[in-house]
KEKE-3310 file (N, C-alpha, C; in steps of 0.2 Angstrom, whole numbers, plus 5000, padded with zeros to 4 digits):
npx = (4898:4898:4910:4912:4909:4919:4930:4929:4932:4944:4962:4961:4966:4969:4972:4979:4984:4987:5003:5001:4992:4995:5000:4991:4991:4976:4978:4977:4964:4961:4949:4942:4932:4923:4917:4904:4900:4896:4901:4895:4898:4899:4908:4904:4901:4904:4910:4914:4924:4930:4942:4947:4954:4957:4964:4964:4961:4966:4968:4971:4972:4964:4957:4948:4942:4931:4925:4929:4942:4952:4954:4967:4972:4981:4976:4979:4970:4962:4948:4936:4924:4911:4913:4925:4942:4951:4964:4979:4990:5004:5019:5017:5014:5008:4999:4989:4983:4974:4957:4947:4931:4919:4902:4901:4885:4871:4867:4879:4878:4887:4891:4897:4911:4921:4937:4948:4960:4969:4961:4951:4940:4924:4916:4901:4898:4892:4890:4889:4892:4901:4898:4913:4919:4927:4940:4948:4965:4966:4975:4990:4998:5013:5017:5028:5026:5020:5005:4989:4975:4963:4952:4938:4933:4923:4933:4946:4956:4962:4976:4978:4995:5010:5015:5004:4991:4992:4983:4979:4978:4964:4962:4976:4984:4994:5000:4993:4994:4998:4989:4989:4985:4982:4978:4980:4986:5002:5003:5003:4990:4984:4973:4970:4959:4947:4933:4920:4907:4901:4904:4912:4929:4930:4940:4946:4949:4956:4951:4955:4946:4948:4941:4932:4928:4939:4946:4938:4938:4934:4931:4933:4926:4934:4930:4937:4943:4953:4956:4959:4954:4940:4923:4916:4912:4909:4906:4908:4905:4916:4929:4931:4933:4935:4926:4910:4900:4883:4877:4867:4867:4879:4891:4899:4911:4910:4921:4921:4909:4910:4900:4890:4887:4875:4878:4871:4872:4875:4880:4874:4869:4859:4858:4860:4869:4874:4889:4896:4913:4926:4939:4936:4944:4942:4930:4919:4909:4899:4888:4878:4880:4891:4908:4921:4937:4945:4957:4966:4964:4967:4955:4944:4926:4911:4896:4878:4867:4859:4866:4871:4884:4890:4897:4914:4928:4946:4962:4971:4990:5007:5018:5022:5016:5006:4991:4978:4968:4953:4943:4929:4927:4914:4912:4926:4935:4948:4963:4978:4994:5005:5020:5026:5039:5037:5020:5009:4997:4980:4969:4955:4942:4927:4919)
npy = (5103:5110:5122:5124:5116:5105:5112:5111:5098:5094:5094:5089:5084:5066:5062:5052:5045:5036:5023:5012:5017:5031:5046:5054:5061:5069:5068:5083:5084:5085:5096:5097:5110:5120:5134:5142:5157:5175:5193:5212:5228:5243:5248:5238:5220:5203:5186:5173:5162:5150:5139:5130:5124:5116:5113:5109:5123:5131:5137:5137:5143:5144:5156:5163:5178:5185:5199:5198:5200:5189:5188:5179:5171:5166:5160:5163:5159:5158:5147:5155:5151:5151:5156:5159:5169:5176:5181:5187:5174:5177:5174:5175:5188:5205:5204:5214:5217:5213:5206:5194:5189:5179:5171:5155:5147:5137:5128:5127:5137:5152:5170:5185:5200:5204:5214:5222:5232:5237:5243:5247:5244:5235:5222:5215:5199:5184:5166:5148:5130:5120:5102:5091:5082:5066:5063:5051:5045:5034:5031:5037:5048:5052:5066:5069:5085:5101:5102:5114:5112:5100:5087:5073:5065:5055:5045:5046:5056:5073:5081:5097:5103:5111:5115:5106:5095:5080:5066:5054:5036:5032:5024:5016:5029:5028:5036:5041:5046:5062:5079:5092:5109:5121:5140:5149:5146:5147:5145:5137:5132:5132:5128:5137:5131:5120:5109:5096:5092:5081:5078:5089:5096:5110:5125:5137:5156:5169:5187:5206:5217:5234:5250:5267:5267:5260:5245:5229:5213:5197:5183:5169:5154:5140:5126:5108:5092:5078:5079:5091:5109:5114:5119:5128:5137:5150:5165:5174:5184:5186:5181:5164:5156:5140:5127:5118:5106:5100:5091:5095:5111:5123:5127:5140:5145:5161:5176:5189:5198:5187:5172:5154:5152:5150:5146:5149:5143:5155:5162:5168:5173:5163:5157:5163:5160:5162:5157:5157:5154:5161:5159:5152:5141:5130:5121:5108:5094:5078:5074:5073:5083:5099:5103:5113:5121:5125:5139:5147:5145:5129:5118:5104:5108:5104:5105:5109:5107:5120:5128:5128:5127:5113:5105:5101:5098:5089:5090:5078:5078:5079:5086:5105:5113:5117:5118:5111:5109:5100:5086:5076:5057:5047:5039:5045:5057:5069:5078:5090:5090:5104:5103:5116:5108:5096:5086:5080:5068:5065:5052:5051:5045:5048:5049)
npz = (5197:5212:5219:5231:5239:5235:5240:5255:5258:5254:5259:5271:5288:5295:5311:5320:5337:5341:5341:5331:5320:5310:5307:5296:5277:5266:5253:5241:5228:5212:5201:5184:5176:5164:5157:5147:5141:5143:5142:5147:5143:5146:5137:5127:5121:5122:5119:5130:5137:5147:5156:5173:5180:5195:5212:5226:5236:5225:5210:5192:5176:5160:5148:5133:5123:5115:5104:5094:5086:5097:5112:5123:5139:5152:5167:5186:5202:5217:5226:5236:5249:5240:5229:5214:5213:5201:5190:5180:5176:5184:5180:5166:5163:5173:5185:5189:5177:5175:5178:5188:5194:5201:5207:5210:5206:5213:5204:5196:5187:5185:5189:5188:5190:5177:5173:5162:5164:5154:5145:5150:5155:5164:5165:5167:5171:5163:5165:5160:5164:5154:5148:5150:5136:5131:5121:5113:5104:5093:5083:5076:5065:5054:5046:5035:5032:5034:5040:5033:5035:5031:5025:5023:5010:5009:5007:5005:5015:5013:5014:5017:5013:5011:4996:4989:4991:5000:4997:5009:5016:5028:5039:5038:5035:5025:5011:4999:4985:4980:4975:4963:4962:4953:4953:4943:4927:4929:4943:4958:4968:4985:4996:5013:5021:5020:5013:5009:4996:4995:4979:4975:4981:4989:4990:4998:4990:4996:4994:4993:4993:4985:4992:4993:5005:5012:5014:5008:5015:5007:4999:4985:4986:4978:4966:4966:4963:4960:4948:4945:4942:4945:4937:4947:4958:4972:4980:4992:5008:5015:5027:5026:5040:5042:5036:5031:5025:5026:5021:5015:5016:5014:5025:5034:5045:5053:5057:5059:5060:5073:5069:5063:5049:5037:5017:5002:4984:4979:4986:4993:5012:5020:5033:5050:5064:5082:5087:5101:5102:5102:5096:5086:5073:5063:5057:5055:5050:5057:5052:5061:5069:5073:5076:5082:5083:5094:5094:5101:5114:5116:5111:5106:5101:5103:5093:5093:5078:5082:5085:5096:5110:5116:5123:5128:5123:5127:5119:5111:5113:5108:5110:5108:5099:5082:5083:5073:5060:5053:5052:5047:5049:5046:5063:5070:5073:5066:5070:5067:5073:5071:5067:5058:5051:5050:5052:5065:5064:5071:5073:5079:5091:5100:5117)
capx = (4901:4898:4916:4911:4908:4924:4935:4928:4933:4951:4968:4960:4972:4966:4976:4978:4990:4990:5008:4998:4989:5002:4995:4989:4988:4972:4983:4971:4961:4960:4945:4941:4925:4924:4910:4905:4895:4895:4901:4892:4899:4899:4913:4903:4900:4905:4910:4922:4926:4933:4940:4946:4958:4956:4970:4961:4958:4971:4966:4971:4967:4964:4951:4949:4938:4928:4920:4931:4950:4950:4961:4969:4977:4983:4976:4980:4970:4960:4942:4933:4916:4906:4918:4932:4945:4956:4970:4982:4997:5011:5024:5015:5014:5005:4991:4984:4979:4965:4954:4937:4929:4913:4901:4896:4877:4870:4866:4884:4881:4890:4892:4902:4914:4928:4941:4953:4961:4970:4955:4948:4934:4924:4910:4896:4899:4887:4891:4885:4894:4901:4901:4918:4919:4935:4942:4954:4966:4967:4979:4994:5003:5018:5016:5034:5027:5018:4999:4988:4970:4960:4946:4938:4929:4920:4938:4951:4956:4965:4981:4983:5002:5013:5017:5001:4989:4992:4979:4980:4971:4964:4965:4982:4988:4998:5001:4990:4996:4998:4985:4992:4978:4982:4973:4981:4992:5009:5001:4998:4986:4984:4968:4968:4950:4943:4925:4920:4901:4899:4906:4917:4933:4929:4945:4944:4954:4956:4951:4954:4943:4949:4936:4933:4929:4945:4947:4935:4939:4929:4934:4928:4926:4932:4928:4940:4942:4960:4959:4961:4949:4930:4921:4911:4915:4905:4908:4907:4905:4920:4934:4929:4940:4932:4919:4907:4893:4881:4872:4861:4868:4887:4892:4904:4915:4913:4925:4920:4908:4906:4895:4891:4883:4875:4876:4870:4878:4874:4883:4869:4867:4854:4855:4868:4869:4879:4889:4902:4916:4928:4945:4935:4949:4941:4924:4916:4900:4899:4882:4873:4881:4895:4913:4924:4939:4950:4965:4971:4961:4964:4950:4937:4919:4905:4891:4872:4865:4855:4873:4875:4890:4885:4902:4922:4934:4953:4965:4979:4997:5013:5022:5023:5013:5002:4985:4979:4965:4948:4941:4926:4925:4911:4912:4933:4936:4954:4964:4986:4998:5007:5028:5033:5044:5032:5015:5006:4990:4975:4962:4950:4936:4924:4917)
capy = (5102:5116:5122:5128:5108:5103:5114:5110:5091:5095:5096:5086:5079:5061:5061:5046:5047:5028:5021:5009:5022:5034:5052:5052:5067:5068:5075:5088:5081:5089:5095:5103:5112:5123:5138:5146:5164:5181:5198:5214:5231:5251:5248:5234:5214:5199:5180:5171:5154:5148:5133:5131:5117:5117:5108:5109:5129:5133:5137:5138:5139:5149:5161:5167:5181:5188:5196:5197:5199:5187:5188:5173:5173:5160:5162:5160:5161:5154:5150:5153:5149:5148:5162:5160:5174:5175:5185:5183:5173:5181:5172:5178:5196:5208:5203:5220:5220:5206:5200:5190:5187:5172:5167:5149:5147:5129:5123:5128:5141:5158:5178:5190:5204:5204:5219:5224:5235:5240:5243:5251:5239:5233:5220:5208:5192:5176:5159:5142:5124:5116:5096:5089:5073:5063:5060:5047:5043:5025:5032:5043:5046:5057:5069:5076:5091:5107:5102:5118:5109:5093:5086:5067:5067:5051:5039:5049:5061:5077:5085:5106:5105:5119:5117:5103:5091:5074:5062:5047:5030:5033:5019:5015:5034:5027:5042:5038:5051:5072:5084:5100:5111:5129:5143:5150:5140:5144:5147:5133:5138:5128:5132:5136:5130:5115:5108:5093:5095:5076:5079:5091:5100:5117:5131:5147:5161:5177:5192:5210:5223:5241:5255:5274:5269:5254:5240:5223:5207:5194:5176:5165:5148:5137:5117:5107:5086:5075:5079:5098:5114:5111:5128:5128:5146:5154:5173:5175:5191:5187:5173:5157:5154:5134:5126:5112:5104:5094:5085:5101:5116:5126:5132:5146:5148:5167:5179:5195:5197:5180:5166:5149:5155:5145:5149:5144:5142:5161:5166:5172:5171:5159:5158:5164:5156:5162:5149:5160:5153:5168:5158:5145:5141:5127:5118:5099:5092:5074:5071:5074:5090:5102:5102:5117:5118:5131:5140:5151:5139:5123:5113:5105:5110:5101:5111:5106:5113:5125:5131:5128:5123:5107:5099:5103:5090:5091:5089:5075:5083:5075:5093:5110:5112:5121:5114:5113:5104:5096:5083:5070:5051:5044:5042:5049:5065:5070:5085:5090:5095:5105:5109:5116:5102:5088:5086:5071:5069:5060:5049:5051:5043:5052:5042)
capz = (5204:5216:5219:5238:5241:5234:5245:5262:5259:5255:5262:5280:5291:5299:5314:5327:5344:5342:5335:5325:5315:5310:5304:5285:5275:5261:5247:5239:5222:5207:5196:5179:5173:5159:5157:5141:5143:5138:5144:5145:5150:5143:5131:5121:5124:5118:5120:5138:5137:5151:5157:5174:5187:5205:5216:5234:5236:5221:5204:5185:5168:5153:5145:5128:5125:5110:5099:5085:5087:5102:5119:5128:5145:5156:5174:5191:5208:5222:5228:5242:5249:5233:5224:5214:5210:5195:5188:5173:5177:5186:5173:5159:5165:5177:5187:5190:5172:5172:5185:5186:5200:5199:5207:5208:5210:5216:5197:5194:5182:5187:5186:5192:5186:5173:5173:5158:5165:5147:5138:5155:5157:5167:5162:5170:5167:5166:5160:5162:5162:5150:5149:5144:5133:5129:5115:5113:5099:5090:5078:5075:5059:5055:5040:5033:5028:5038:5037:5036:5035:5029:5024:5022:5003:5008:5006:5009:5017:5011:5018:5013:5014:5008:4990:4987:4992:5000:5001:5015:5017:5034:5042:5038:5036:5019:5007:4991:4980:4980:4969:4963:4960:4952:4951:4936:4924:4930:4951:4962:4975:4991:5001:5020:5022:5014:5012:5003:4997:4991:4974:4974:4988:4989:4996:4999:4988:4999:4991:4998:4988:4990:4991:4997:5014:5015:5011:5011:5012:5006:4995:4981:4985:4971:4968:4963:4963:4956:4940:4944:4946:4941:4936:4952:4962:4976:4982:5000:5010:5022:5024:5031:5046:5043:5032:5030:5021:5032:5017:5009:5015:5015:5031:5035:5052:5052:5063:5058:5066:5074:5069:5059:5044:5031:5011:4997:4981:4976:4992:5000:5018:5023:5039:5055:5072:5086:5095:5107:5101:5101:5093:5082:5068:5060:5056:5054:5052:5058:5050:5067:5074:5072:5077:5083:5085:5095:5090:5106:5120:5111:5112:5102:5102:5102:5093:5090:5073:5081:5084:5105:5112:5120:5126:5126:5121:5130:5112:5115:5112:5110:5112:5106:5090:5081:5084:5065:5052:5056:5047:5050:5045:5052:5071:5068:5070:5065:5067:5066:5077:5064:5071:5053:5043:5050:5058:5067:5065:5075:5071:5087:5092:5105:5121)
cpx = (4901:4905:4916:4914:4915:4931:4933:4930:4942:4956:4965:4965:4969:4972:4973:4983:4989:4998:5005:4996:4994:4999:4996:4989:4984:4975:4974:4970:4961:4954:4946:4934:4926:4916:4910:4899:4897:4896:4897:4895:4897:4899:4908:4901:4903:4906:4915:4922:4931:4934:4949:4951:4957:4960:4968:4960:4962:4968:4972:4970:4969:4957:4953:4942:4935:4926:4923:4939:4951:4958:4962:4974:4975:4982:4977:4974:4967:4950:4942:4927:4914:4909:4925:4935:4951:4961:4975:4987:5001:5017:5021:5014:5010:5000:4989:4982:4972:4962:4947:4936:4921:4911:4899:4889:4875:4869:4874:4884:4884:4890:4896:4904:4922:4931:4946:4957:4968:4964:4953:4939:4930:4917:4909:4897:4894:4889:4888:4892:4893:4903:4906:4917:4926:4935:4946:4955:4968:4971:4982:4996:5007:5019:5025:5033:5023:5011:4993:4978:4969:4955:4944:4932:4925:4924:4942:4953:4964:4967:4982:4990:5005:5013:5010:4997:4990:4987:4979:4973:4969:4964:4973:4988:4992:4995:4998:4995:4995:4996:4989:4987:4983:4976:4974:4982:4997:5008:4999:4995:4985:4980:4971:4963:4950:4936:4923:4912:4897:4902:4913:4924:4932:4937:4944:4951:4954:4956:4949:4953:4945:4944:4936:4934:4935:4943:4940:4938:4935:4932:4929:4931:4927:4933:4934:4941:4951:4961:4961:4952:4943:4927:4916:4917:4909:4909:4905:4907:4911:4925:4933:4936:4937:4925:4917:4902:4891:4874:4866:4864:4878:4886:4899:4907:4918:4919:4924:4913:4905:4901:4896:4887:4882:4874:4873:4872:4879:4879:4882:4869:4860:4851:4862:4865:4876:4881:4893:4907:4923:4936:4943:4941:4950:4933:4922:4911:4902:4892:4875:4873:4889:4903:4920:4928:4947:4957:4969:4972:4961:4962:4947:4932:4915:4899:4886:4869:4860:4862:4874:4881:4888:4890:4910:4926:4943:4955:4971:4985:5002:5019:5020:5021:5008:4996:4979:4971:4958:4944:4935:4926:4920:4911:4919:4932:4944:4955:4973:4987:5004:5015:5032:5034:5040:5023:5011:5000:4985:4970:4958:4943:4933:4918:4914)
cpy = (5109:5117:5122:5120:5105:5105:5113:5103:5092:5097:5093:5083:5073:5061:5057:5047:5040:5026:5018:5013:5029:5041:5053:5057:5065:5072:5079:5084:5088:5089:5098:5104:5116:5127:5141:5155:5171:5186:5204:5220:5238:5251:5243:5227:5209:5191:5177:5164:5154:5141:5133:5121:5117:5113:5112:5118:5134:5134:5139:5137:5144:5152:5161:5172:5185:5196:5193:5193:5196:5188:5184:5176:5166:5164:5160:5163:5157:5154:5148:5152:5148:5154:5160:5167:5172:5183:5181:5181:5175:5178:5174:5186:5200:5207:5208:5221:5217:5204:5198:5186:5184:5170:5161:5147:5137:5125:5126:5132:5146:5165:5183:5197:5202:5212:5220:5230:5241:5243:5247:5250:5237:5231:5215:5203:5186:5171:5153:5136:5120:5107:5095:5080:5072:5061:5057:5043:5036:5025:5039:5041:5052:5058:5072:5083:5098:5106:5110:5116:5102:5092:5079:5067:5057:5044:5040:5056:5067:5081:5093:5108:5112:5122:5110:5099:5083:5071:5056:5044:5030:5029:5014:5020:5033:5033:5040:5041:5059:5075:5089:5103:5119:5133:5148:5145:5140:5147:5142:5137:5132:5131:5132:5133:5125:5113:5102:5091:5085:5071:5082:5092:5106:5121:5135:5151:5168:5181:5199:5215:5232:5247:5262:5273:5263:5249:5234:5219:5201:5187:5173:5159:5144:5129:5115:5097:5085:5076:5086:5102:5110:5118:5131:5133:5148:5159:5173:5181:5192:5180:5169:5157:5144:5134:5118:5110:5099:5091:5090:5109:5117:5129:5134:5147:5158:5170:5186:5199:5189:5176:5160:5150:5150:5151:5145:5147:5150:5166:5169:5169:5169:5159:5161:5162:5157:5156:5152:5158:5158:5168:5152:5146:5135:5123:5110:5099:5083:5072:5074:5081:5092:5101:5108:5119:5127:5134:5143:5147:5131:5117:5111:5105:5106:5105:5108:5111:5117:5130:5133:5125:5119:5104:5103:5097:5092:5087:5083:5079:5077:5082:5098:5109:5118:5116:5115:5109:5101:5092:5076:5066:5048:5045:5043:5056:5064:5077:5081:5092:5097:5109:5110:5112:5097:5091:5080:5074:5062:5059:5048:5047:5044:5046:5046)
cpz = (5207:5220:5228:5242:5242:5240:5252:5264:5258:5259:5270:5281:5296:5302:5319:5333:5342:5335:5329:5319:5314:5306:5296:5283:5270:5257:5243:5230:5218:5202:5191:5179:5170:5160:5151:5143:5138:5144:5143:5147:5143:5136:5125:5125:5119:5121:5126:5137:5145:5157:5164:5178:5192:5205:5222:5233:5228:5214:5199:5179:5162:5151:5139:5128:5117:5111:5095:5086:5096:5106:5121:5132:5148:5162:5181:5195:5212:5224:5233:5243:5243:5225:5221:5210:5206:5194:5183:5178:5179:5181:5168:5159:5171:5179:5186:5181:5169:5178:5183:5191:5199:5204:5207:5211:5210:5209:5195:5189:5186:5185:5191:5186:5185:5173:5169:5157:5158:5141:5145:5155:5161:5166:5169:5165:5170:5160:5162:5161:5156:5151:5146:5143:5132:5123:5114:5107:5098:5085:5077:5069:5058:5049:5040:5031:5035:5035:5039:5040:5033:5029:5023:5016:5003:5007:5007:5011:5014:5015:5015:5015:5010:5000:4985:4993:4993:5000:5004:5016:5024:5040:5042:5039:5029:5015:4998:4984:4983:4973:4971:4961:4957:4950:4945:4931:4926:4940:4952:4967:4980:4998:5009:5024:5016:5016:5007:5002:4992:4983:4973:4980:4986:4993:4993:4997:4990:4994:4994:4990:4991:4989:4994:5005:5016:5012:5015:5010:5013:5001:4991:4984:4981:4972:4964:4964:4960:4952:4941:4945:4939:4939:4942:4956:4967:4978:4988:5004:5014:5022:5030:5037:5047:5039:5033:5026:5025:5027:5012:5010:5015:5021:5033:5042:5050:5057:5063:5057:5069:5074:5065:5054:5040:5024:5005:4989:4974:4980:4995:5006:5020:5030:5044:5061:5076:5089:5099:5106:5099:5097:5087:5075:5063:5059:5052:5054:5053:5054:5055:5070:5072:5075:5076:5084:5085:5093:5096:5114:5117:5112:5107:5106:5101:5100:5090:5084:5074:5085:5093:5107:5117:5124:5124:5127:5125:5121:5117:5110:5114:5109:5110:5097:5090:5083:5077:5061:5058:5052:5048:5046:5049:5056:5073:5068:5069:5065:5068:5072:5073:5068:5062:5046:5045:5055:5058:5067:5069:5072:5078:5086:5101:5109:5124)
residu = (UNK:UNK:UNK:UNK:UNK:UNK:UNK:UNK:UNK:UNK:UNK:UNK:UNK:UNK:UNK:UNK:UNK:UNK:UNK:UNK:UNK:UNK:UNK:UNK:UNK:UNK:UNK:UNK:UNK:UNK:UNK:UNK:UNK:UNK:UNK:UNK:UNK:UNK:UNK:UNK:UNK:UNK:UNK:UNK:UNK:UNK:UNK:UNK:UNK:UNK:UNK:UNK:UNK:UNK:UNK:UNK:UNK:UNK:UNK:UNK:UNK:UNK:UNK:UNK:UNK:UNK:UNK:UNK:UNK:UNK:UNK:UNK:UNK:UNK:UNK:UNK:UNK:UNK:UNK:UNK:UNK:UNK:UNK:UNK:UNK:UNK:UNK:UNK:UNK:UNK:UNK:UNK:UNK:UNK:UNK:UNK:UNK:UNK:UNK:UNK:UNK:UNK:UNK:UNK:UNK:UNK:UNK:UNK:UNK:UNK:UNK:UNK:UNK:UNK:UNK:UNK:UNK:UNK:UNK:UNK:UNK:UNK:UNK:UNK:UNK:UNK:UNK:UNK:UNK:UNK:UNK:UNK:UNK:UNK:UNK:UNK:UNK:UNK:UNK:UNK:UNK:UNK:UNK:UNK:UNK:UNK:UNK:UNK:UNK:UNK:UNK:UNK:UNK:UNK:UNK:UNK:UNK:UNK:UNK:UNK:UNK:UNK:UNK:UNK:UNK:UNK:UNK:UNK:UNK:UNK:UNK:UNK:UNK:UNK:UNK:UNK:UNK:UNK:UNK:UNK:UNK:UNK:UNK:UNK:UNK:UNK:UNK:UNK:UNK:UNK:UNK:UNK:UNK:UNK:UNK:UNK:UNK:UNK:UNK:UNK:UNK:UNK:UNK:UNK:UNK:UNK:UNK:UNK:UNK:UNK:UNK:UNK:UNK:UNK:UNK:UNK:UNK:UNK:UNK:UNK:UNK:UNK:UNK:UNK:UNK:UNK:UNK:UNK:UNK:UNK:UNK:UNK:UNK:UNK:UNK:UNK:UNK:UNK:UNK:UNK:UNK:UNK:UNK:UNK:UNK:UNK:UNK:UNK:UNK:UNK:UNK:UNK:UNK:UNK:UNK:UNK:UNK:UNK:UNK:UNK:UNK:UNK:UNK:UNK:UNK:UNK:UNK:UNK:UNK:UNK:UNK:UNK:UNK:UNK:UNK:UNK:UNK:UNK:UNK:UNK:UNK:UNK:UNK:UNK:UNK:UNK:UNK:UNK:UNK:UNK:UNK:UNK:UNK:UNK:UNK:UNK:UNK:UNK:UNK:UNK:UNK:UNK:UNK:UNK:UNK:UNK:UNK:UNK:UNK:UNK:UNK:UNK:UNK:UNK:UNK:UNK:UNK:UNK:UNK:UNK:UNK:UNK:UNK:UNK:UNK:UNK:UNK:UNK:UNK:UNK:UNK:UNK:UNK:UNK:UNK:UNK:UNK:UNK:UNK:UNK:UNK:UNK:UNK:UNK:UNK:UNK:UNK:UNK:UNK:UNK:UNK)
# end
């Protein structure tokens, strides 16, 4: 939708001198659009999301901002003719430290310039439109515990709570049983990342190598199933921020430097594919395509396996949470919203 459009039909007053007809105001309509792009300036470049409300000439929304260690801001402002201008929030802090001012061109992509005035920035920015899809839930269930991730092994699905694994029948949500898995004899360990590859669940065990020039960090992969751990290990160069198995390969939600890496079962890097994604903090595979899912901007992602971001999903919320886990069943996705001592979770189905 060409923003320009929008605002010249808003805020009209249909006015009549006759009693009969009495003066109507056209309350102002509200849109969303979402852009994904990329910034380029002196200092470096990197990834922008941004997604964007209008209420008649009024604007807000939110940004995250890549490459690595990503920024999020809430923003307020206004557009004009075929421009809109932005700035951070005045309740979240000083406008004069953020601004971004866009273009919209007739196909609705945009460009303009971003301003970080802390970092003493100032980049070209171009992005394109993002379709959004809905997601809507068919099932809620309410975990007592603080879930961190989850995974669906084909039956059930798998909770990584604090001190174990739950596993739930997913269409009822009932609690089957709780695996403890240890990574020694007297240590349980309880992944942040899952992955279930057919056979086995794969979590990731952080590990920080120290060396002359600092420190690495880098994790093994290790498999495991209800009976306890398997002997199955991969060594990876960096720690998944989210993992998958799409039927033949492993794949990696990097952050450092951002991509979706494939390995295989040496921990070699296969393949890497940027998808712009600059807070992704979990990973799915549905079969068909990928599934992304934000941690600063919380959204999910729609991503094609040649790693484009095809669609943004809006998250349902029933309060203040963490925004937590991702898990596909079939045409199901599910994630948490995790406050702590309890977290609800969603069984969605995308339309």
């Amino acid at each position: 939708m060409r923003l320009a459009s929008a605002v010249s039909l808003l805020g009209l007053l249909a006015i009549s001198c006759s009693d009969d007809n009495p003066t109507k105001a056209t309350l102002p309509t509200t849109t969303k659009q979402a852009w994904i792009g990329t910034y380029t300036s002196g200092l470096g470049s990197g990834d922008v999301i941004l997604d964007i409300t209008q209420t008649g000439s009024s604007l807000a929304g939110e940004v995250v901002i890549g490459p690595t260690a990503s920024t999020y801001a809430r923003l307020t402002g206004v557009v004009s003719s075929d421009s809109m201008f932005l700035s951070l929030d005045p309740a979240v802090g000083n406008p004069a430290i953020f601004s971004l001012r866009l273009e919209v061109h007739s196909d609705t992509t945009c460009s303009g310039t971003m301003t970080v005035a802390s970092a003493g920035m100032t980049a070209d920015v171009t992005c394109r439109p993002l379709p959004r899809r809905t997601v809507d839930t068919d099932e809620t269930h309410e975990i007592p515990s603080s879930v961190v991730t989850m995974v669906y092994d084909g039956s059930l699905i798998w909770l990584s709570a604090s001190e174990d694994y739950a596993r739930i029948e997913p269409s009822t949500g009932a609690v089957v049983d709780h695996v403890v898995i240890h990574h020694e004899p007297a240590a349980v360990w309880v992944s942040t990342e899952l992955m279930y590859d057919g056979t086995v669940v794969w979590g990731m065990y952080p590990i920080t190598i120290g060396g002359p020039g600092g420190n690495t960090n880098v994790a093994d992969l290790l498999g495991f199933t209800a009976a306890g751990r398997t002997p199955d290990s991969i060594r990876v160069d960096h720690r998944p921020h989210g993992m998958a198995y799409d039927g033949s390969r492993y794949w990696s939600l990097r952050n450092e430097p951002g991509a979706l890496t494939s390995f295989d079962r040496t921990g070699a890097i296969t393949d890497s594919l940027h998808v712009g994604i600059p807070d992704g903090s979990d990973l799915g595979f549905d079969g068909s395509r990928f599934w992304v899912l934000g941690f600063s901007l919380e959204r999910l992602y729609e991503v094609s396996t040649a790693g484009e971001v095809v669609a943004i999903c809006d998250l349902p919320s029933t309060g203040p949470s963490f925004k937590v886990g991702l898990a596909t069943e079939g045409s199901h996705i599910w994630f948490g919203e995790d406050r702590i001592s309890s977290t609800t979770l969603h069984r969605m189905t995308l339309r």
